[in-house]
Structures are given as structure tokens and as C-alpha cells.
C-alpha positions as CSV (number, residue, x, y, z in Angstrom):
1,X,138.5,-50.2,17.6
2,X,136.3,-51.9,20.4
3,X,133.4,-49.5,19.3
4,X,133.7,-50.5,15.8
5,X,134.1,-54.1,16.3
6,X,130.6,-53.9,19.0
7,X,128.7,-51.9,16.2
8,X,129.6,-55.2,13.7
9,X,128.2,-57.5,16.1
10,X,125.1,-55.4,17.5
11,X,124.6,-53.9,14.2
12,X,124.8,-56.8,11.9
13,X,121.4,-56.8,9.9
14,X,122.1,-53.4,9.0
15,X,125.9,-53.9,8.3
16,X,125.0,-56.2,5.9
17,X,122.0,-54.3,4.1
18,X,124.6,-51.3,3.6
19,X,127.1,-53.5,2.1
20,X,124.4,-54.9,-0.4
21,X,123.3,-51.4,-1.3
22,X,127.1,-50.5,-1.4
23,X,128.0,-53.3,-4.3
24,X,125.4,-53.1,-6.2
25,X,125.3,-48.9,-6.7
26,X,129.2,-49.3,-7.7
27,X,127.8,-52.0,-10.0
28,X,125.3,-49.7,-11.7
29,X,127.9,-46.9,-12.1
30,X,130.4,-49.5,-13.6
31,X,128.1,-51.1,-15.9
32,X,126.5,-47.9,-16.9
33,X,130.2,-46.4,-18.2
34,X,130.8,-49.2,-19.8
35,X,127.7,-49.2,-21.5
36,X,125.6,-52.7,-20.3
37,X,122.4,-51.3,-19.6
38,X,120.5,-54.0,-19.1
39,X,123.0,-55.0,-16.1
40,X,122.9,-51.8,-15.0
41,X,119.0,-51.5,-14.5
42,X,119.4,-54.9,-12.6
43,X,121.8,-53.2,-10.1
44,X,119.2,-50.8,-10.0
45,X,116.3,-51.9,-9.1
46,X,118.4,-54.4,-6.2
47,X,119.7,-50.7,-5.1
48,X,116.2,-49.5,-4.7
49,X,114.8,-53.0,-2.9
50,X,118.1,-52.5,-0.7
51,X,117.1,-48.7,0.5
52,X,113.4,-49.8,1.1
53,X,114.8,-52.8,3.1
54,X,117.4,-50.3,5.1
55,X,114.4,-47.9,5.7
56,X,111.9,-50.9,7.3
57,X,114.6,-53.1,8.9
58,X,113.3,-53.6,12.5
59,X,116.2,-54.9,15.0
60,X,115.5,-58.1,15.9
61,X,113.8,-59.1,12.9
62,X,115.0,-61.1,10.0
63,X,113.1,-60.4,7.6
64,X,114.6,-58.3,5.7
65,X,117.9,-60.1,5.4
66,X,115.9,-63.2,4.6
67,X,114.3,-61.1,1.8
68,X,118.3,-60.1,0.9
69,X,119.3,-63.5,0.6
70,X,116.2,-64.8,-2.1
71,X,117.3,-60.8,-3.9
72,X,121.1,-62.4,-4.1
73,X,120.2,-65.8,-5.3
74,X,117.8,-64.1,-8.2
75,X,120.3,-61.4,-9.3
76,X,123.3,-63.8,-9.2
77,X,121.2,-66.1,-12.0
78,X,119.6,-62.9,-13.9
79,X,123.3,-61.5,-13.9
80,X,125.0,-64.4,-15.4
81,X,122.0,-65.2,-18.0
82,X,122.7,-61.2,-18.9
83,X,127.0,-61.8,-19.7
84,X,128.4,-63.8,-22.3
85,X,131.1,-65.7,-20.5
86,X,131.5,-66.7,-16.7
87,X,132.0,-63.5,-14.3
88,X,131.6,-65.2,-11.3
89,X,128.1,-64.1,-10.2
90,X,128.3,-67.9,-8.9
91,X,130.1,-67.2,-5.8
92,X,127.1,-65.5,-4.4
93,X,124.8,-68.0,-4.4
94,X,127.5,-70.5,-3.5
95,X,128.6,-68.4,-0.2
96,X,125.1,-67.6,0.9
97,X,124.7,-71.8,1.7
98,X,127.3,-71.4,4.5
99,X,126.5,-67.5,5.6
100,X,122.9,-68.0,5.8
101,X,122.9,-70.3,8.8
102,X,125.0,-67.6,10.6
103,X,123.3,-64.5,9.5
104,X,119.7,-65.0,10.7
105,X,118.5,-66.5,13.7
106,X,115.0,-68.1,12.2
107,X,113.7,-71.4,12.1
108,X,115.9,-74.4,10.9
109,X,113.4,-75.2,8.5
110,X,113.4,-71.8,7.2
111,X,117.2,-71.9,6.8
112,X,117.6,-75.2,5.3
113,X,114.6,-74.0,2.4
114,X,116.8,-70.9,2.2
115,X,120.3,-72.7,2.0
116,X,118.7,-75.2,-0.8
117,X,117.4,-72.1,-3.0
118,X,121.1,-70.9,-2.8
119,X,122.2,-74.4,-3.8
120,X,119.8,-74.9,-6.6
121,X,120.7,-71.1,-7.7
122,X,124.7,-72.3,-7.4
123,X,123.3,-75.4,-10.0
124,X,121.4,-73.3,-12.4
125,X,124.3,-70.9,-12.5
126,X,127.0,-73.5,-12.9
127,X,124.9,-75.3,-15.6
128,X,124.8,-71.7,-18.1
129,X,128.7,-71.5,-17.5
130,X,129.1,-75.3,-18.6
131,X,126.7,-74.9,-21.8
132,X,127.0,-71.7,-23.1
133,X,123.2,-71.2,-22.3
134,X,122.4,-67.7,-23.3
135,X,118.6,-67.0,-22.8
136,X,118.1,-63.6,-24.6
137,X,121.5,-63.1,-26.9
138,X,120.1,-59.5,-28.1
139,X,120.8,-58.3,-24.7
140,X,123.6,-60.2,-23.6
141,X,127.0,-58.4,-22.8
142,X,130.3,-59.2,-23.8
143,X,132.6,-57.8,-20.8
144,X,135.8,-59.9,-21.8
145,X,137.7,-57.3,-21.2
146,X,136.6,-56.9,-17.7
147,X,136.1,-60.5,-16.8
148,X,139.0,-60.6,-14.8
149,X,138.2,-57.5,-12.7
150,X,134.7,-58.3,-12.7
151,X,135.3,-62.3,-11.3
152,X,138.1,-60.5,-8.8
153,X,135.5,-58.3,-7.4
154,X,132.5,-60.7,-6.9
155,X,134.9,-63.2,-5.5
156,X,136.0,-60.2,-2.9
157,X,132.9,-59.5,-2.1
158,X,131.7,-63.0,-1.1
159,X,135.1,-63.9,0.6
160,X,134.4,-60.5,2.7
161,X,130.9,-61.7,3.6
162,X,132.1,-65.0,4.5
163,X,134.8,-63.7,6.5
164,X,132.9,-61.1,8.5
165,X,129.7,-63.3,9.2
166,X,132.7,-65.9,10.3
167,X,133.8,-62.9,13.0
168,X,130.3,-62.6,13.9
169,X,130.3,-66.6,14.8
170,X,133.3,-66.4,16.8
171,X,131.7,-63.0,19.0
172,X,128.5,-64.8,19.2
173,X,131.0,-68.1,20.8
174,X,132.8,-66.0,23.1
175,X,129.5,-64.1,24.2
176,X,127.8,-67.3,24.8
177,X,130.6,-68.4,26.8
178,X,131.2,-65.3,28.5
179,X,126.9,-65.8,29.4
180,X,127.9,-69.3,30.4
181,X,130.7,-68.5,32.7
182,X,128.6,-65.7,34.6
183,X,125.7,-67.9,35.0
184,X,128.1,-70.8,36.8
185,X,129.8,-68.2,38.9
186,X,126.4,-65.5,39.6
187,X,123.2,-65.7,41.2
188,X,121.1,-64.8,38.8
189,X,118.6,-62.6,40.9
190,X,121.3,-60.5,42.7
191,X,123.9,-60.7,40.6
192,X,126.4,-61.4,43.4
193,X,128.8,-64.1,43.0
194,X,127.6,-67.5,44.5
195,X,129.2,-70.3,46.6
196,X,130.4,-71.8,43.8
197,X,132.9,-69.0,42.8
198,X,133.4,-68.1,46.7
199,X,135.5,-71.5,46.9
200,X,137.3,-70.9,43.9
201,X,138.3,-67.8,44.2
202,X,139.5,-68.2,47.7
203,X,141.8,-70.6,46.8
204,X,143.8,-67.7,44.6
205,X,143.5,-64.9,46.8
206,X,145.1,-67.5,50.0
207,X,147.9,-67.6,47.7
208,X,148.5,-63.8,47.6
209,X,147.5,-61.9,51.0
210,X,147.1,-63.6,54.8
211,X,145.0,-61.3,56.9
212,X,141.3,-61.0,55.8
213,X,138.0,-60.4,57.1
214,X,135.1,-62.0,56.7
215,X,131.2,-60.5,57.3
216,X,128.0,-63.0,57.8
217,X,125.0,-60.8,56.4
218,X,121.4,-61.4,57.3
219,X,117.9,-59.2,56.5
220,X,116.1,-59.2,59.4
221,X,112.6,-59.9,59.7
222,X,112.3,-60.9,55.7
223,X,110.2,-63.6,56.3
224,X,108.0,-60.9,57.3
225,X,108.6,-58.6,54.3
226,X,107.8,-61.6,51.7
227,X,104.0,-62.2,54.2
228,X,103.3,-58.4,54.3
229,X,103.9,-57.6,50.4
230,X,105.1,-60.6,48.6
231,X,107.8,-62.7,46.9
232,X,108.2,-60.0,44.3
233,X,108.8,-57.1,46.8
234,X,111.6,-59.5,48.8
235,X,113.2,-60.2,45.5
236,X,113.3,-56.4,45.2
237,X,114.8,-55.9,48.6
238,X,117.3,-58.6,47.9
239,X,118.6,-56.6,44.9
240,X,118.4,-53.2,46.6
241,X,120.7,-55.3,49.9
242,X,123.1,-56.4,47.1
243,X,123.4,-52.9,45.0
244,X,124.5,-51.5,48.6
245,X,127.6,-54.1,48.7
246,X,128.2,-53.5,45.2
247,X,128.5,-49.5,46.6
248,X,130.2,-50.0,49.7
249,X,132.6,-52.5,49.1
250,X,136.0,-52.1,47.4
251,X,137.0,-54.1,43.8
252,X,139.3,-56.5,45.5
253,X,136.7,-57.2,48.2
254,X,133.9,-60.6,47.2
255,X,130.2,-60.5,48.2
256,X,128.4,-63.6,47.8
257,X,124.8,-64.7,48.2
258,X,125.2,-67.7,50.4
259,X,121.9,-68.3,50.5
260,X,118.4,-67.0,50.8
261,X,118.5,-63.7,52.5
262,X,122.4,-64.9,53.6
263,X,125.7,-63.1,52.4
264,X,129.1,-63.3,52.9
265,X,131.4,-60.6,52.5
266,X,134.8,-61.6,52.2
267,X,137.4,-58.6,52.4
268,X,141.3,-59.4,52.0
269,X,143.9,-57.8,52.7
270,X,141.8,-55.6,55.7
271,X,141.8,-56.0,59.9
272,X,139.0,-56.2,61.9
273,X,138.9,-53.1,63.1
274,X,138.9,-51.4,59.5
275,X,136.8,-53.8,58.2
276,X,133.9,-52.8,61.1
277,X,134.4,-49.0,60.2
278,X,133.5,-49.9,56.7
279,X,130.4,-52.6,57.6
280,X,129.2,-49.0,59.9
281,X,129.2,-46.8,57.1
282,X,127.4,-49.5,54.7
283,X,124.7,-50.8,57.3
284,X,124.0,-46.8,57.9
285,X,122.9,-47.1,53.5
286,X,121.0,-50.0,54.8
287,X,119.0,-48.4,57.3
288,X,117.8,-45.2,55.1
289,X,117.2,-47.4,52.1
290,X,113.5,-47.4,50.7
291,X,112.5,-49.8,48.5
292,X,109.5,-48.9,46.0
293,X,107.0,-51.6,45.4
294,X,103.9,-50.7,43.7
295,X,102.2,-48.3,45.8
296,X,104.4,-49.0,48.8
297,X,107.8,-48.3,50.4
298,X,109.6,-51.0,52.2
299,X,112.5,-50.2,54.7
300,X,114.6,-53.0,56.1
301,X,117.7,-53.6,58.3
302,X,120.4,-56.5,58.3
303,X,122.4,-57.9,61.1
304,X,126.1,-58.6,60.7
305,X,128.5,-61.3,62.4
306,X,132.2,-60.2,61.6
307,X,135.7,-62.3,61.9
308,X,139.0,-61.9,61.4
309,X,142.3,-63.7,60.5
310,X,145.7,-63.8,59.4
311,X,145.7,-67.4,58.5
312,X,143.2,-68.1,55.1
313,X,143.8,-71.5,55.1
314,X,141.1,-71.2,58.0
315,X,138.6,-69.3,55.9
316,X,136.0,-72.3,57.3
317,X,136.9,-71.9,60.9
318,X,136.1,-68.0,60.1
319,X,132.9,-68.2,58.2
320,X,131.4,-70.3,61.3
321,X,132.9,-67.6,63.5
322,X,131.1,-65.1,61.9
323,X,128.1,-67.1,61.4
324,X,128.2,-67.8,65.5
325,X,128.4,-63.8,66.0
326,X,125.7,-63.1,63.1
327,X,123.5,-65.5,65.5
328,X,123.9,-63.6,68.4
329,X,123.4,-60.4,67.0
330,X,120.3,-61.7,65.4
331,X,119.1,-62.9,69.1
332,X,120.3,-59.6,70.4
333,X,118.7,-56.9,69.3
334,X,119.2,-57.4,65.4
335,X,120.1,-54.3,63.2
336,X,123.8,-54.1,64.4
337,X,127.7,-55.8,63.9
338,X,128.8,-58.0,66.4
339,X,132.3,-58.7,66.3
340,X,132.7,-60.4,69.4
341,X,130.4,-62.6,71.7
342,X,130.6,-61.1,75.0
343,X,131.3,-63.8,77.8
């Protein structure tokens, strides 16, 4: 069900081709049994646009569902102008004014001329129900007998329309907000959460568990990797640093980018002693990754101040702990954890 309700959204130019294509071949076959020809090569000629249109859409492009829309305005006129009676080729028209501002992603101007074609093709329509107007009676059709199927099924149709281009609103909201919400709570070159999420979510998980550990990461020497090779090639190294805590951490543990070539790593639940063991085996990744950057390949190590405690209400008292051992380790030697500074 997820998979179908993702192609809808991803697939929605093409969704809404087929279903043009679909209505009006069933309209050809039912207006070719019951002999109204002239309705029936209308179907068919908006079948034949509506296979060219499938076979060019681009995705991405709007085009062709902007070419759809002026194609259901026209047909919905030409169709009633072709009846004798009312068969409610007006709902077309009149649903487009509301779908078309969901359904294409194009200018405003562009939408507005669109919406007011559909509104003066709602007018023309409900002025030939009102007087009778029949343009050519020689060709005209008297389906009586199936206006009440006929009214039922392009009332269907349009409610459908309406209804699915509405469920395409409200997964276009909750991606936007989804978007929104990971924007606020990422960095948006790493992809690590930031400080702003760090001091909400330790708030909950203070609630839950009591001993944690917390790591202070720094690059070493990245001032120097941004003068040797650029900007571009730190940003790189920064995002190959962060795919290794992605790797090397578990799902209930929290790395942050606190700030320029500063993380924190914040593991509950975990002592200090298990929490180095795990620190070794990631800083060993560290030391053997190779970062390709045009026709180089950068190395890099990180230094690592780590803290303990049982009491997360003191998760400040901690991060300046391990900010205090990070410091020393970065003063001694760099490329190592320091855990404790010796006296």
C-alpha cells in the first residue's frame, strides 16, 4: 500500500495522463454501441492527443498536463454542443478551476489564465444547458436514456480527480513539513543532527536511562586541509567524518555537529569503559579513511575527549569534561581518546 500511495505522489503527471486516456477510450466504446459517432470520434481523437502526450511527458515538466487541461476545457464544450439535453460535461471544466492550481507547479500567471479558460468554459457550458443552444442539430444526440448514467459517470470522474489531486495536497503538506522539521533539527552539510535538537532530545532520553557517555570530536589539523586543497575538499572530509558516526554508532546513540569541525557524541545507556572500546574501533575507520577530491586523496585523523555519568541532569558539567579532555588530547599528541587527564 506505501508503494502505491508513493507511485501517486511521484508519479502524478503520468497518473493523471492514464486516467484521461482511460475515460475517454471507455467513452468511445460507449458511444460507438450506442451509435453517436460524432461523440465518439471526439473521444477519439482526445484518446490519440492523450497517447502522444503519455509518450513525450518529461518528469518534471508540465507541459503536457497544462496541454491536458486546455484538451478538457475544449472537449467538455464540443461534448455538450454534440447532446441534446444536459450530461454533465460541465463538471469538468468546473473541477479543473480548483485542481489546476494543485496539479502543475507553473507560474501563477500561467495558472490563473488557465483557471479563467476553465471558468469561461464552465460559463459557455452552463449558458447551452440554460437555452437549449444547439449549434449543429443534424448531428446532435439524443442520449435521454443514458443521461442519468452518463451525468453519474462524469460527475465520478471529476469528484475522483478532485479527490486524488486533494491527496496529493495533503502529501505535498506533510512532505513539506517533514523538509521543515529536518532542516530545524539537521545540519544541512553533514546531515548530523545540530545543537538545536541535541537539547531537546536530551531532555527525553534524561527521562528514561541515567548512565550515559558523552565523546567531544575534533579533526585535527583541518585548518590545514581547507589551505592545502580547499573549502570544498573540507566539506568533503566533514561528510566522510560524519558517514563514519553514522557507521559506528548504534540507533539509540545521537551525533551532533556542534560546530565547525566539532561533534558530540552522545551515547545512553553505555559506561565508560564500553563506550572507549567502541570510540577505538571507530577512530581505527578514521585513520584508514581516504577521501577523493579531484585528483587527490586526503587522509585525516580526529582527536576524542570522553566522559561519563550516571546523573543526566549534568549532561553540561559532562560536555565541558569532555571538552577539557578533547583539549588535552589535542595538546598531546592528537589522533587518540583521552578519557582522563593524568595529574
Amino acid at each position: 500500500m506505501g508503494k502505491l500511495l508513493e507511485f501517486l505522489v511521484n508519479k502524478k503527471n503520468k497518473v493523471f495522463l492514464v486516467t484521461c486516456l482511460y475515460v475517454h477510450v471507455t467513452s468511445l466504446l460507449f458511444y460507438a454501441y450506442y451509435d453517436a459517432p460524432y461523440l465518439a470520434i471526439t473521444n477519439a481523437i482526445s484518446s490519440l492527443m492523450y497517447v502522444i502526450l503519455l509518450i513525450t511527458d518529461k518528469a518534471g515538466s508540465d507541459r503536457n498536463i497544462m496541454i491536458a487541461f486546455i484538451e478538457i476545457i475544449f472537449f467538455s464544450v464540443t461534448c455538450e454542443m454534440l447532446t441534446v439535453g444536459t450530461y454533465g460535461f460541465i463538471f469538468y471544466p468546473l473541477g479543473m478551476v480548483a485542481v489546476i492550481f494543485h496539479l502543475v507547479s507553473t507560474t501563477k500567471a500561467k495558472r490563473a489564465l488557465l483557471q479563467l479558460l476553465a471558468i469561461i468554459g464552465t460559463f459557455v457550458i452552463y449558458g447551452v444547458n440554460i437555452t437549449g443552444f444547439i449549434p449543429i442539430k443534424s448531428i446532435a444526440n439524443d442520449l435521454s436514456e443514458f443521461q442519468a448514467f452518463i451525468v453519474a459517470s462524469n460527475l465520478v470522474v471529476t469528484v475522483s480527480t478532485m479527490v486524488y489531486v486533494s491527496f496529493l495536497y495533503m502529501a505535498e503538506q506533510e512532505k513539506n513539513k517533514a523538509l521543515l522539521e529536518y532542516n530545524i533539527n539537521h545540519d544541512q552539510l553533514t546531515g548530523l543532527y545540530n545543537r538545536r535538537f541535541f537539547y531537546t532530545a536530551i531532555e527525553t532520553i534524561r527521562k528514561s536511562t541515567r548512565l550515559f557517555s558523552l565523546a567531544m570530536v575534533d579533526l585535527d589539523n583541518f585548518k590545514r586541509i581547507n589551505d592545502t586543497y580547499g573549502h570544498e575538499c573540507g566539506d568533503e572530509v566533514l561528510k566522510a567524518l560524519s558517514e563514519i558516526f553514522t557507521e559506528s554508532l548504534d540507533e539509540n546513540d545521537i551525533a551532533v555537529r556542534w560546530g565547525g569541525e566539532e561533534f558530540i557524541l552522545f551515547m545512553p545507556g553505555i559506561d565508560e569503559k564500553e563506550a572507549e572500546g567502541r570510540l577505538e574501533h571507530m577512530l581505527e575507520k578514521i585513520r584508514v579513511c581516504e577521501v577523493k577530491f579531484e585528483d587527490k586523496t586526503v587522509t585525516f585523523t580526529a582527536t576524542i575527549g570522553l566522559a561519563s555519568c550516571d546523573d543526566p541532569h549534568k549532561y553540561e558539567q559532562v560536555i565541558n569534561e569532555a571538552d577539557q579532555n578533547l583539549y588535552y588530547g589535542k595538546n598531546n599528541g592528537k589522533n587518540r581518546i583521552v578519557t582522563h587527564i593524568p595529574k
